[in-house]
PyMOL Python script that loads the backbone (N, CA, C, O; Angstrom):
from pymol import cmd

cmd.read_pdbstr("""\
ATOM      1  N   UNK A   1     -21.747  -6.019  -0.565  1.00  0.00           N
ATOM      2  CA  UNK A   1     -20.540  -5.285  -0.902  1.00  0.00           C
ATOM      3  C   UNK A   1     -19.513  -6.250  -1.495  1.00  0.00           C
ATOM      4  O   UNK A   1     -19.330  -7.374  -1.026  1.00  0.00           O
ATOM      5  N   UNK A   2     -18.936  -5.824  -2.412  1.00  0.00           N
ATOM      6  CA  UNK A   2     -17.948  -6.858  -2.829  1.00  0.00           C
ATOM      7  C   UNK A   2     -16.351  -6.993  -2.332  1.00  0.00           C
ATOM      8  O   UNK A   2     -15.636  -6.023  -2.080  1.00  0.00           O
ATOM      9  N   UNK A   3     -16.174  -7.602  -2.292  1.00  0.00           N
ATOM     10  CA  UNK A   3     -14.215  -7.783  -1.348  1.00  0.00           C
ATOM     11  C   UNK A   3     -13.597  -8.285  -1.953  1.00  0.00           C
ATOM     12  O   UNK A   3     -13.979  -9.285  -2.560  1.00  0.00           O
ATOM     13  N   UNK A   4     -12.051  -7.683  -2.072  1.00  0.00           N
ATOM     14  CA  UNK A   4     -11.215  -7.866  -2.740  1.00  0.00           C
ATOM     15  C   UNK A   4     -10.161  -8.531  -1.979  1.00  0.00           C
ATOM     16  O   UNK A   4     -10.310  -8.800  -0.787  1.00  0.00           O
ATOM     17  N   UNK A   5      -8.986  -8.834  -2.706  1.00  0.00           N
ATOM     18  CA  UNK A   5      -7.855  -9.893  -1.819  1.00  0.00           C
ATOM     19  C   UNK A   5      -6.447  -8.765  -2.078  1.00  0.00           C
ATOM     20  O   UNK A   5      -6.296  -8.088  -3.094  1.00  0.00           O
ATOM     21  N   UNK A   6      -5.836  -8.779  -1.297  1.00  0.00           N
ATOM     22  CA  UNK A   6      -4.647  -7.754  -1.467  1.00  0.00           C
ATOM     23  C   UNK A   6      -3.452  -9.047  -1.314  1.00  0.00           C
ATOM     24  O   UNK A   6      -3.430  -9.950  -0.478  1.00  0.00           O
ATOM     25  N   UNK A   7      -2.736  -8.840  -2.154  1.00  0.00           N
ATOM     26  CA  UNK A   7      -1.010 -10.181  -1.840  1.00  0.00           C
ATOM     27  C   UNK A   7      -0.100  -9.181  -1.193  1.00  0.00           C
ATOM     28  O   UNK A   7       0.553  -8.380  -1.863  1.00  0.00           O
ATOM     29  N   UNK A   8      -0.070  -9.223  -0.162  1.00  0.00           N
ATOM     30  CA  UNK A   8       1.820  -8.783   0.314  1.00  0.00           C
ATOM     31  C   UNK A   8       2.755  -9.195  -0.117  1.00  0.00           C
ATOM     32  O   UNK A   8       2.897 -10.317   0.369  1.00  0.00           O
ATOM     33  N   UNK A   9       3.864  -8.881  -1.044  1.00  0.00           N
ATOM     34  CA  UNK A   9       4.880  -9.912  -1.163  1.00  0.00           C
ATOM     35  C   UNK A   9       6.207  -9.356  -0.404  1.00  0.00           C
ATOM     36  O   UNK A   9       6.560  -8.181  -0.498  1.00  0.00           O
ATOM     37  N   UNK A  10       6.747 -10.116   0.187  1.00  0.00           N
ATOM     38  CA  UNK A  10       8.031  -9.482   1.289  1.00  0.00           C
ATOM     39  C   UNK A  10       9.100  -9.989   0.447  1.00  0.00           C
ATOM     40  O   UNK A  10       9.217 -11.187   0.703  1.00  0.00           O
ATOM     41  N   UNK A  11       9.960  -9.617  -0.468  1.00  0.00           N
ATOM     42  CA  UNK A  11      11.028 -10.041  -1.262  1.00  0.00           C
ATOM     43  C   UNK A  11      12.133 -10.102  -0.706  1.00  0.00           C
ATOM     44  O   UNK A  11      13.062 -10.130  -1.514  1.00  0.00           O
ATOM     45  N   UNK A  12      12.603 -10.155   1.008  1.00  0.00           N
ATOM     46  CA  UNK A  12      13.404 -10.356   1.157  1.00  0.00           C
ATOM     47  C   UNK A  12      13.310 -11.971   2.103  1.00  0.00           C
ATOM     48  O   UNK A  12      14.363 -12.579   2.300  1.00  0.00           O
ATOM     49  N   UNK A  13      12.035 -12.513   2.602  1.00  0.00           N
ATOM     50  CA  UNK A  13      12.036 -13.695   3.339  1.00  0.00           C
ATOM     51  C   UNK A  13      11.027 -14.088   2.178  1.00  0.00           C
ATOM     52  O   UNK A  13      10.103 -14.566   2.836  1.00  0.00           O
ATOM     53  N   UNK A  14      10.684 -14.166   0.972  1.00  0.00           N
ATOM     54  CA  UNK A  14       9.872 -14.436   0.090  1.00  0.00           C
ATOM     55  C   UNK A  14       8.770 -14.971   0.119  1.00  0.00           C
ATOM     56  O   UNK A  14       8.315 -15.867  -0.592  1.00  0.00           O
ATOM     57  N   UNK A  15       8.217 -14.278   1.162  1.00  0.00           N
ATOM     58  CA  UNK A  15       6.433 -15.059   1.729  1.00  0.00           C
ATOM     59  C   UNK A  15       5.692 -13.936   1.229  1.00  0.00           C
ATOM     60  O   UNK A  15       6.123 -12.795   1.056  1.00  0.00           O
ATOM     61  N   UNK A  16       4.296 -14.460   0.971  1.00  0.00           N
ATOM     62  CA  UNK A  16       3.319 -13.951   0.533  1.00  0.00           C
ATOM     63  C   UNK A  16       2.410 -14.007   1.524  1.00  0.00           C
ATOM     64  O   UNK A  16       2.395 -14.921   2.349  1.00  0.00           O
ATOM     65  N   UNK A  17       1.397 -12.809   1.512  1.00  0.00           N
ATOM     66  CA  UNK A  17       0.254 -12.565   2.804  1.00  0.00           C
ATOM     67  C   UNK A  17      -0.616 -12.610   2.240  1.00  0.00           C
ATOM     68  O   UNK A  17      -0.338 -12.722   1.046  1.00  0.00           O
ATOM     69  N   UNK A  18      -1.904 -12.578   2.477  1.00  0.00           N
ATOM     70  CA  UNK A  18      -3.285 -12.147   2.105  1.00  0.00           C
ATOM     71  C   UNK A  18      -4.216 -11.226   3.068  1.00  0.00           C
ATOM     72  O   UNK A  18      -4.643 -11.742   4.101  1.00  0.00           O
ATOM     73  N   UNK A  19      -4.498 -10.061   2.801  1.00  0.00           N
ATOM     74  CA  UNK A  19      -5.606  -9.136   3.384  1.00  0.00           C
ATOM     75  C   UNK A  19      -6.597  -8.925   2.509  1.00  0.00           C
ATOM     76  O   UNK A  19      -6.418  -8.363   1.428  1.00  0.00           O
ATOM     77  N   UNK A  20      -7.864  -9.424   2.975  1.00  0.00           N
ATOM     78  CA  UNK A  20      -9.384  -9.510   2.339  1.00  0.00           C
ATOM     79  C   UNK A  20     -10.611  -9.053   2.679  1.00  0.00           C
ATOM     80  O   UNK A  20     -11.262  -9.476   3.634  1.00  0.00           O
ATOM     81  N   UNK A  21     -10.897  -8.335   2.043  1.00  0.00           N
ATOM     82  CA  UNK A  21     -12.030  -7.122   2.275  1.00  0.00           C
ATOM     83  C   UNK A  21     -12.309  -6.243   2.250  1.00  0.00           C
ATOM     84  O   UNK A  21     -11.343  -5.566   2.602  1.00  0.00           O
ATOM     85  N   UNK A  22     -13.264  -5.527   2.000  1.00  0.00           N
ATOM     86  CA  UNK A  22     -14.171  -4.684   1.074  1.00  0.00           C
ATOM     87  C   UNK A  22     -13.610  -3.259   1.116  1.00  0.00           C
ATOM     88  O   UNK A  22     -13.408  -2.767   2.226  1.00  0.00           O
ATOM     89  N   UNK A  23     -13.303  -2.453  -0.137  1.00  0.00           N
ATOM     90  CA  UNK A  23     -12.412  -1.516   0.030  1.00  0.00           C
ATOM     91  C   UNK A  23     -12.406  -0.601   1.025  1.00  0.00           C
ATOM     92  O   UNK A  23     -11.327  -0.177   1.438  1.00  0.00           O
ATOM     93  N   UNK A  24     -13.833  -0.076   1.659  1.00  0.00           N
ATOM     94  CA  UNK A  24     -13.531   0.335   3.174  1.00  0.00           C
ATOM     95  C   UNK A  24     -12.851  -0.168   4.159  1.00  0.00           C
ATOM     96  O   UNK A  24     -12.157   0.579   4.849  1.00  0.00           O
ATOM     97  N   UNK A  25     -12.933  -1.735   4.450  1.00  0.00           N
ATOM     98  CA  UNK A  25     -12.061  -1.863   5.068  1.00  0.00           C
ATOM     99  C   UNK A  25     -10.844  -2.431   5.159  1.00  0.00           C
ATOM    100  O   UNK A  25     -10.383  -3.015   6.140  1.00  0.00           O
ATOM    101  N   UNK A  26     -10.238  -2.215   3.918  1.00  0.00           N
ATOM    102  CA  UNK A  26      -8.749  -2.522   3.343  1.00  0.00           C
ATOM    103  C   UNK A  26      -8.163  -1.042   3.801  1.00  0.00           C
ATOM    104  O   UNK A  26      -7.036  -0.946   4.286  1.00  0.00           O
ATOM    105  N   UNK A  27      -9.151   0.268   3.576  1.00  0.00           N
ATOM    106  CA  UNK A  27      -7.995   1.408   3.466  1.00  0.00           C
ATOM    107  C   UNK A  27      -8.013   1.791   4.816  1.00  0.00           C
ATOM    108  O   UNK A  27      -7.194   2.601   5.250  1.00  0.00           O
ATOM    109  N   UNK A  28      -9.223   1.070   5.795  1.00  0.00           N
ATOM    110  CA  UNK A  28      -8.730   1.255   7.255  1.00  0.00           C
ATOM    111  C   UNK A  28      -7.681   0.102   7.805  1.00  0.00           C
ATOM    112  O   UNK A  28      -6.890   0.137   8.747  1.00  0.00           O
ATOM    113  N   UNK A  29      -7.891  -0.606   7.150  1.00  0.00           N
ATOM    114  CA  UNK A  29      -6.732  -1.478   7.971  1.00  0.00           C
ATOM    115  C   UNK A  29      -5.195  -1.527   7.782  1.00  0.00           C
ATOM    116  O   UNK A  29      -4.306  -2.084   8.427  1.00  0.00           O
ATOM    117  N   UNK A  30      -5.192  -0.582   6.432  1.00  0.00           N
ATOM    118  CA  UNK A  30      -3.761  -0.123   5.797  1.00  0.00           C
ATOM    119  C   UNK A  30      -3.452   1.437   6.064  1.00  0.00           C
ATOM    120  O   UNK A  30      -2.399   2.030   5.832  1.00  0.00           O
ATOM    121  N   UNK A  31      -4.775   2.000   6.673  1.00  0.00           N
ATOM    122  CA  UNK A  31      -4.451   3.135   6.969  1.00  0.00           C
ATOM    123  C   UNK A  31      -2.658   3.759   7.700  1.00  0.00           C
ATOM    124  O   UNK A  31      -1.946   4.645   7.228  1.00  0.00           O
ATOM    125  N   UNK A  32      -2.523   3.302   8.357  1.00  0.00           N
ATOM    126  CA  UNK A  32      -1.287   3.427   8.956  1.00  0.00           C
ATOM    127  C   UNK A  32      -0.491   3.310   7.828  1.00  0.00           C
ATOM    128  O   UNK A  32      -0.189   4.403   7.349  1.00  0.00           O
ATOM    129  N   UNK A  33       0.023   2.173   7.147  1.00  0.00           N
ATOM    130  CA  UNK A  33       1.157   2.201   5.494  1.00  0.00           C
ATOM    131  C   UNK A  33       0.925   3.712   4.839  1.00  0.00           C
ATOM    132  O   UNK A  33       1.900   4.344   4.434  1.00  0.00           O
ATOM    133  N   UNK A  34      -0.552   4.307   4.750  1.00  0.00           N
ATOM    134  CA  UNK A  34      -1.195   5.272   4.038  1.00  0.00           C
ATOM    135  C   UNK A  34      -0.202   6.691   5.119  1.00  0.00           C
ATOM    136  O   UNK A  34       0.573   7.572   4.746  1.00  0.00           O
ATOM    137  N   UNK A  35      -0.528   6.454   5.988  1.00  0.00           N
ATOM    138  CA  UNK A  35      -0.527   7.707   6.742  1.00  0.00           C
ATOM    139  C   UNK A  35       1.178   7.785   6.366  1.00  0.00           C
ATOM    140  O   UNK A  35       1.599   8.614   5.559  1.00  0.00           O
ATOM    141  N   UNK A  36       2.047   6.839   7.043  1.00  0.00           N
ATOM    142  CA  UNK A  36       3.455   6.930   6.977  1.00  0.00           C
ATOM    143  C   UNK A  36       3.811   7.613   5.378  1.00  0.00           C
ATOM    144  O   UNK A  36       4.441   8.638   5.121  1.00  0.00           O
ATOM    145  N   UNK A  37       3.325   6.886   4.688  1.00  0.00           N
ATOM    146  CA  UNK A  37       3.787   7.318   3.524  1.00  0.00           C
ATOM    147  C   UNK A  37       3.310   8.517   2.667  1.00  0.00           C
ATOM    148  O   UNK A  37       3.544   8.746   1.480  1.00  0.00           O
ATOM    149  N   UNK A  38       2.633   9.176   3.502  1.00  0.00           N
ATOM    150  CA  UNK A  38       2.150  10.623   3.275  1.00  0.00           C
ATOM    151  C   UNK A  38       3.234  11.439   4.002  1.00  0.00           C
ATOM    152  O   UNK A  38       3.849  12.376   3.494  1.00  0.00           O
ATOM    153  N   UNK A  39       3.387  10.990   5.202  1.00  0.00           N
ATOM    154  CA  UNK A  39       4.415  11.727   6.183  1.00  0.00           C
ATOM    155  C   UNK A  39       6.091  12.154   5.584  1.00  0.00           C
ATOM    156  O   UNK A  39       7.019  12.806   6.062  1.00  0.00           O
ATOM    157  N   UNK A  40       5.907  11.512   4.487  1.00  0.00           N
ATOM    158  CA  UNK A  40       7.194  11.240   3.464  1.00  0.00           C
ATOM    159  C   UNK A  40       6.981  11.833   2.003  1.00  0.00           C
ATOM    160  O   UNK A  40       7.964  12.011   1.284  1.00  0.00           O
ATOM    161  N   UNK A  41       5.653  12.147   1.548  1.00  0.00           N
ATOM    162  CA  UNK A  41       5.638  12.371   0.841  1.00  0.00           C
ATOM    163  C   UNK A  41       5.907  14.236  -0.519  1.00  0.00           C
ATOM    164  O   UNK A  41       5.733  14.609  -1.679  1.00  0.00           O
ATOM    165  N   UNK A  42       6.497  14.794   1.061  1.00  0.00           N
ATOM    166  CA  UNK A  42       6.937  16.180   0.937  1.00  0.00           C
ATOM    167  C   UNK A  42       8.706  16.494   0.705  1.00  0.00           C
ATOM    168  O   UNK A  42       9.355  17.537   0.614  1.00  0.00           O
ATOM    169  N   UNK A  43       9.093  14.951   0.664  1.00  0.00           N
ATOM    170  CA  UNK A  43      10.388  15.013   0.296  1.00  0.00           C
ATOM    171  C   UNK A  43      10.934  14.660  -1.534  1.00  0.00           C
ATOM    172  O   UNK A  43      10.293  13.944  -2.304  1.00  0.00           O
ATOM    173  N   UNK A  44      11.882  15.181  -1.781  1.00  0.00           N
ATOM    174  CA  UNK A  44      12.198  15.047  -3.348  1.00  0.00           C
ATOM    175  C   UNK A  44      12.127  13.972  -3.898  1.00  0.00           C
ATOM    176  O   UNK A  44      12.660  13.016  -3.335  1.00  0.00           O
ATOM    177  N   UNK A  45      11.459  13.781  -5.153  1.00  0.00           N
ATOM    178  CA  UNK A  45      11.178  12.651  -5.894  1.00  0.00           C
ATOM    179  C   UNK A  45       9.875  11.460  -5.189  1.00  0.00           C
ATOM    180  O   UNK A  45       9.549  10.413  -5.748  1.00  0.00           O
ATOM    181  N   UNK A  46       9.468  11.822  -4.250  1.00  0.00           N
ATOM    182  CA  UNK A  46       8.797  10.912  -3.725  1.00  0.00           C
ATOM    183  C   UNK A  46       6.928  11.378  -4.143  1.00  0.00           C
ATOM    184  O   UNK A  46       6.413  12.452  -4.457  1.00  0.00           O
ATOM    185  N   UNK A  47       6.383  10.037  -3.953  1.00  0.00           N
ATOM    186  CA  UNK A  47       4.632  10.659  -4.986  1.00  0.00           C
ATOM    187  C   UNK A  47       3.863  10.719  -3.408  1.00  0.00           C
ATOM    188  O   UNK A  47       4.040  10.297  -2.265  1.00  0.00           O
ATOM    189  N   UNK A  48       2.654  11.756  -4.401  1.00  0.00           N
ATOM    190  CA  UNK A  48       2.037  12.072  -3.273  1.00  0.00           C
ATOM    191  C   UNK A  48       0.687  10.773  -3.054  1.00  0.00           C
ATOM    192  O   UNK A  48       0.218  10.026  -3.913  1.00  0.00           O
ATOM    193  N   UNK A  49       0.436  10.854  -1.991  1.00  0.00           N
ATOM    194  CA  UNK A  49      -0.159   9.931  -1.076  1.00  0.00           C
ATOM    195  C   UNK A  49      -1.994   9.711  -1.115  1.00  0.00           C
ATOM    196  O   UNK A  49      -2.274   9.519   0.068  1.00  0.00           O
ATOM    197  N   UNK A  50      -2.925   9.675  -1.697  1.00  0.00           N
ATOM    198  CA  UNK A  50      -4.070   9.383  -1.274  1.00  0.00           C
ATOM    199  C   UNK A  50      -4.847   8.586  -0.197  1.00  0.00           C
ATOM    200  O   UNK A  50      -5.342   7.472  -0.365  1.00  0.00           O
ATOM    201  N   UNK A  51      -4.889   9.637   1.412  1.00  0.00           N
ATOM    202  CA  UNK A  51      -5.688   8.579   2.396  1.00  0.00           C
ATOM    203  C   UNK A  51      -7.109   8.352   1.785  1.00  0.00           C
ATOM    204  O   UNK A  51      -8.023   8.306   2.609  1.00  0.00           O
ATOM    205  N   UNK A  52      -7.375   8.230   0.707  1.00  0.00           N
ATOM    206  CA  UNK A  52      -8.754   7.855   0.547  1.00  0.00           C
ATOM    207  C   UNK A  52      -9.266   7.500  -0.998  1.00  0.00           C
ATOM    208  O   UNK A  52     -10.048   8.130  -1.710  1.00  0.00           O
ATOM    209  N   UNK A  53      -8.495   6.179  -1.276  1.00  0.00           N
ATOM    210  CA  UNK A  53      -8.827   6.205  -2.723  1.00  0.00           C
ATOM    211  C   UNK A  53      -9.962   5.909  -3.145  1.00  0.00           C
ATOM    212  O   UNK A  53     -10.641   5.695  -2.140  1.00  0.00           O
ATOM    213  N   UNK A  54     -10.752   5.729  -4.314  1.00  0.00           N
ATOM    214  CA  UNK A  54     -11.973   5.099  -4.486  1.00  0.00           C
ATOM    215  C   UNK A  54     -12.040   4.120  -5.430  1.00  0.00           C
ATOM    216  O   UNK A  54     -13.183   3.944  -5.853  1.00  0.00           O
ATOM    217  N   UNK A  55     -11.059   3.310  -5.980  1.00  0.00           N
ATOM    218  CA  UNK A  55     -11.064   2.251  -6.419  1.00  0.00           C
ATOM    219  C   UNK A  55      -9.782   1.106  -5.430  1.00  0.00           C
ATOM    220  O   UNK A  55      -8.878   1.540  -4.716  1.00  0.00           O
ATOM    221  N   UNK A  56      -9.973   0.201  -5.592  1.00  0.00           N
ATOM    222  CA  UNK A  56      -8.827  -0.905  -5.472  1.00  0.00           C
ATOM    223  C   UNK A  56      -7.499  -0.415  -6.338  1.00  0.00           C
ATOM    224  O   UNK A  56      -6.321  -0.066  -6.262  1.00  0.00           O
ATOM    225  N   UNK A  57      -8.444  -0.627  -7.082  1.00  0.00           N
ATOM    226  CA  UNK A  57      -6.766  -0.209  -7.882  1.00  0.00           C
ATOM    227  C   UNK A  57      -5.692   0.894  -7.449  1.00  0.00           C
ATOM    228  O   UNK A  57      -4.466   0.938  -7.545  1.00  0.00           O
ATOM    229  N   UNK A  58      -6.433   1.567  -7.052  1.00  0.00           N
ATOM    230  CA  UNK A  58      -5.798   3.285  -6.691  1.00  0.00           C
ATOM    231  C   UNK A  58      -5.690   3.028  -5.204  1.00  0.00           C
ATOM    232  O   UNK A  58      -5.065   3.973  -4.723  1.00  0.00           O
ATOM    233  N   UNK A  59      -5.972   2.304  -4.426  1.00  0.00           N
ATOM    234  CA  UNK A  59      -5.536   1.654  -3.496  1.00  0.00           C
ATOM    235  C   UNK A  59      -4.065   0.769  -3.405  1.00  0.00           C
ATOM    236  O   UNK A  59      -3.187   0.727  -2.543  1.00  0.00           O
ATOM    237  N   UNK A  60      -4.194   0.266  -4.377  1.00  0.00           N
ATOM    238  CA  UNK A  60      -2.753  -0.727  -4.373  1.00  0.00           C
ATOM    239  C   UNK A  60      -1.619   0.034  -4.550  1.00  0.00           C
ATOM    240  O   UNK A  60      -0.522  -0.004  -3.993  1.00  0.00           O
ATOM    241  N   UNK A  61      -2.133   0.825  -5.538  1.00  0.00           N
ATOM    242  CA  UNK A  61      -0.842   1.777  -6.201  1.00  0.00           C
ATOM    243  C   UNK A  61      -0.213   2.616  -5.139  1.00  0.00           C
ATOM    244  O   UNK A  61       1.008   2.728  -5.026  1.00  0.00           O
ATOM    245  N   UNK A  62      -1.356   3.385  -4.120  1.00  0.00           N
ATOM    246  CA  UNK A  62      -1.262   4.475  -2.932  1.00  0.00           C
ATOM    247  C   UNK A  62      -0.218   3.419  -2.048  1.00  0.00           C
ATOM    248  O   UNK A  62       0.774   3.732  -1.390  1.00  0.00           O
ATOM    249  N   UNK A  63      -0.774   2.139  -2.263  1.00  0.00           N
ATOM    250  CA  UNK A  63       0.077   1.105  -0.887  1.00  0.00           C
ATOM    251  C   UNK A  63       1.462   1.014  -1.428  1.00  0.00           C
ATOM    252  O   UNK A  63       2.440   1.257  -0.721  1.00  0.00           O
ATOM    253  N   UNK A  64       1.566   0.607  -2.887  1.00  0.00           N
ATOM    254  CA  UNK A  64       3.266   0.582  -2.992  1.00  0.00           C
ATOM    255  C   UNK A  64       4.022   1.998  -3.064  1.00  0.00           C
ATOM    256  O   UNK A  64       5.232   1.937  -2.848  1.00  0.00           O
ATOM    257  N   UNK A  65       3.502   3.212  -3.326  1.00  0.00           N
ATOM    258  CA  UNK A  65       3.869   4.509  -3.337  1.00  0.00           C
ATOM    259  C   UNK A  65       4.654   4.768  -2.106  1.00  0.00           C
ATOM    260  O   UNK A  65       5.824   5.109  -1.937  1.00  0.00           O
ATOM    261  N   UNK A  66       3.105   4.358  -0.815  1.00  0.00           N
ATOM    262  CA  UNK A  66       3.862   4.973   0.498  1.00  0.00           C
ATOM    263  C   UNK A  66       5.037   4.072   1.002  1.00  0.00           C
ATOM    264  O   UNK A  66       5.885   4.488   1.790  1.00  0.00           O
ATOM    265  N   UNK A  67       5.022   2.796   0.485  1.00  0.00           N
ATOM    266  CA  UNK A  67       5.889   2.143   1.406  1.00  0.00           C
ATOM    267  C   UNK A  67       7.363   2.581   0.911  1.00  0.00           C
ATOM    268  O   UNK A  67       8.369   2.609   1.620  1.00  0.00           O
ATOM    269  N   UNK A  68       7.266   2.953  -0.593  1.00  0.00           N
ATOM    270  CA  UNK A  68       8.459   3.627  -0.878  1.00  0.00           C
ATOM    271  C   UNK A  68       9.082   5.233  -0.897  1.00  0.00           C
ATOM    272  O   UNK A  68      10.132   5.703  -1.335  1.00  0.00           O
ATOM    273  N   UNK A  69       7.882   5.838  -0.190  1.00  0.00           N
ATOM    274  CA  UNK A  69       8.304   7.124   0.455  1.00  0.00           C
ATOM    275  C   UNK A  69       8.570   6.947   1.693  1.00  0.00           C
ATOM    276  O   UNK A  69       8.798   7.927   2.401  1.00  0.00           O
ATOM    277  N   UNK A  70       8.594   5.719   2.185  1.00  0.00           N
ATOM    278  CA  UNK A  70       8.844   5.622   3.502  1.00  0.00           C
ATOM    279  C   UNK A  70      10.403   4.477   3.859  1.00  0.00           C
ATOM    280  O   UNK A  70      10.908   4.097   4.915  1.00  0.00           O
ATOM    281  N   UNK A  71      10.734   4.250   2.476  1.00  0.00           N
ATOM    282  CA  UNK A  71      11.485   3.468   2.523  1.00  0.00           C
ATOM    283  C   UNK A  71      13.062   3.958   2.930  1.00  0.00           C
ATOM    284  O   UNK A  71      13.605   4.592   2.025  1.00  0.00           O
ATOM    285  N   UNK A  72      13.729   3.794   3.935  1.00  0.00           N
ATOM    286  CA  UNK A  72      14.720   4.425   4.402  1.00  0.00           C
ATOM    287  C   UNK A  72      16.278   4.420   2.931  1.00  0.00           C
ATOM    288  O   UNK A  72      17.222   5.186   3.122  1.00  0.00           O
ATOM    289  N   UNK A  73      16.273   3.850   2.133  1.00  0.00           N
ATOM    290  CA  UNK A  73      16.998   3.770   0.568  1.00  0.00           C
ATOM    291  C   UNK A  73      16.548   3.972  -0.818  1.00  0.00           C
ATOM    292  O   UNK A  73      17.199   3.903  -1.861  1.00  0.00           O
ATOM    293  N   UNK A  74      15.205   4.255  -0.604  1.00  0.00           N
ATOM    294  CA  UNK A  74      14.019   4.561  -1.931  1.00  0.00           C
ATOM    295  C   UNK A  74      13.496   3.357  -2.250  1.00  0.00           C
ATOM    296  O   UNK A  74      12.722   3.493  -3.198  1.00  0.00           O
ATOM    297  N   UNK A  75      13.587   2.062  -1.820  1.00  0.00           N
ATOM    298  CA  UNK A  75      13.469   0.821  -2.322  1.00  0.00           C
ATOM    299  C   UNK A  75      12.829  -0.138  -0.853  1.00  0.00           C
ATOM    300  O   UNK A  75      13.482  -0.446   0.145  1.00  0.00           O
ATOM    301  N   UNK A  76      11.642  -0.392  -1.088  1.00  0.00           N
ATOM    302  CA  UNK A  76      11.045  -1.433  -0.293  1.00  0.00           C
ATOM    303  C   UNK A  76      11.001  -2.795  -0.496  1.00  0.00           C
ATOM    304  O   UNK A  76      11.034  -3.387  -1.574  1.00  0.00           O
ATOM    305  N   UNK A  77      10.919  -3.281   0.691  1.00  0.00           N
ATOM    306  CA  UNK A  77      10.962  -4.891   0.035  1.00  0.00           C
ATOM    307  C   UNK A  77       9.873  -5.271   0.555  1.00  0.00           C
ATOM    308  O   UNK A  77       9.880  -6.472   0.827  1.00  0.00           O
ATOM    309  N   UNK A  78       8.882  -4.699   0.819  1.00  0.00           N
ATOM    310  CA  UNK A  78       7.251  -4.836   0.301  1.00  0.00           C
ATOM    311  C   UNK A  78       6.518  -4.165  -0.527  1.00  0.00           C
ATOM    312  O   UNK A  78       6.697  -2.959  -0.695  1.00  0.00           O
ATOM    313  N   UNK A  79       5.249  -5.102  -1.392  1.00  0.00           N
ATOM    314  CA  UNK A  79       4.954  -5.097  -2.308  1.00  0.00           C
ATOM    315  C   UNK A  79       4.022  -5.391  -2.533  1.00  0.00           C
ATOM    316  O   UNK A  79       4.021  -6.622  -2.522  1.00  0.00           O
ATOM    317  N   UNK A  80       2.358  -4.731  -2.944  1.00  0.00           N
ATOM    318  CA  UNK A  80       1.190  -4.963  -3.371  1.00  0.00           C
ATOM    319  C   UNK A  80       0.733  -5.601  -4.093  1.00  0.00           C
ATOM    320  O   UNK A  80       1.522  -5.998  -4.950  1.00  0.00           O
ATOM    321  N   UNK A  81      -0.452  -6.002  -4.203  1.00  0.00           N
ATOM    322  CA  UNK A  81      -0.602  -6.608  -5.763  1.00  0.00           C
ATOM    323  C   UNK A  81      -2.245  -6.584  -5.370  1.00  0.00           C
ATOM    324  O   UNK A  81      -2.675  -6.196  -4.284  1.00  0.00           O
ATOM    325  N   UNK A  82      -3.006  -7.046  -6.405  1.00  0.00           N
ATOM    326  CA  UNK A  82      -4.205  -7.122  -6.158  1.00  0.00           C
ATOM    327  C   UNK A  82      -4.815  -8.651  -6.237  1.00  0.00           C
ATOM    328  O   UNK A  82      -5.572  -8.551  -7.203  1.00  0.00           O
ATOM    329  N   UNK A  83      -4.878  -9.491  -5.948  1.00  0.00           N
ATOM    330  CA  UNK A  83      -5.004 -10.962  -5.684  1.00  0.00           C
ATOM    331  C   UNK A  83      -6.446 -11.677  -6.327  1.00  0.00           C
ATOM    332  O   UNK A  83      -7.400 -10.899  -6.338  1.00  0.00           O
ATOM    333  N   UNK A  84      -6.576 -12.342  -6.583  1.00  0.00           N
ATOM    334  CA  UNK A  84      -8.236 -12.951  -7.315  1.00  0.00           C
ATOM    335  C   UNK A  84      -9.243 -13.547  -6.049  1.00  0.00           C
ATOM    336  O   UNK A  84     -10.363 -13.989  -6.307  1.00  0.00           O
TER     337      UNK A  84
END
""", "prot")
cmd.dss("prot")
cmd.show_as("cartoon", "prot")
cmd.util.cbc("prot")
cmd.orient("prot")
């Protein structure tokens, strides 16, 4: 199976994370970011949520979506990326 690297970036203490591994278990271990930001996603202007993407890519995107439907000002200061 092949595994991918996910970057956290926290823009307000400006550290970077790494979570690594195989898209099953990236969208269980982010499941929770996923779920919250579905829980949010029935309010105005905010996108809707995929618990189950099938690429990485559509993974990353679902991760910065929810964190900003969940973001108490519309604006998170975490941030996805897809890492090498």
């Amino acid at each position: 199976m092949k595994t991918y690297t996910i970057l956290i970036h926290n823009s307000t203490s400006g550290s970077t994370r790494k979570d690594t591994g195989t898209l099953q278990e990236l969208i269980e271990h982010f499941k929770y970011t996923l779920e919250v930001g579905k829980s949010w996603q029935h309010e105005k202007g905010n996108k809707k949520i995929d618990m189950s993407p099938k690429s990485i890519k559509s993974l990353v995107k679902n991760l910065n979506n929810a964190k900003q439907n969940a973001a108490a000002n519309g604006y998170s200061n975490i941030s996805y990326e897809l890492g090498e």
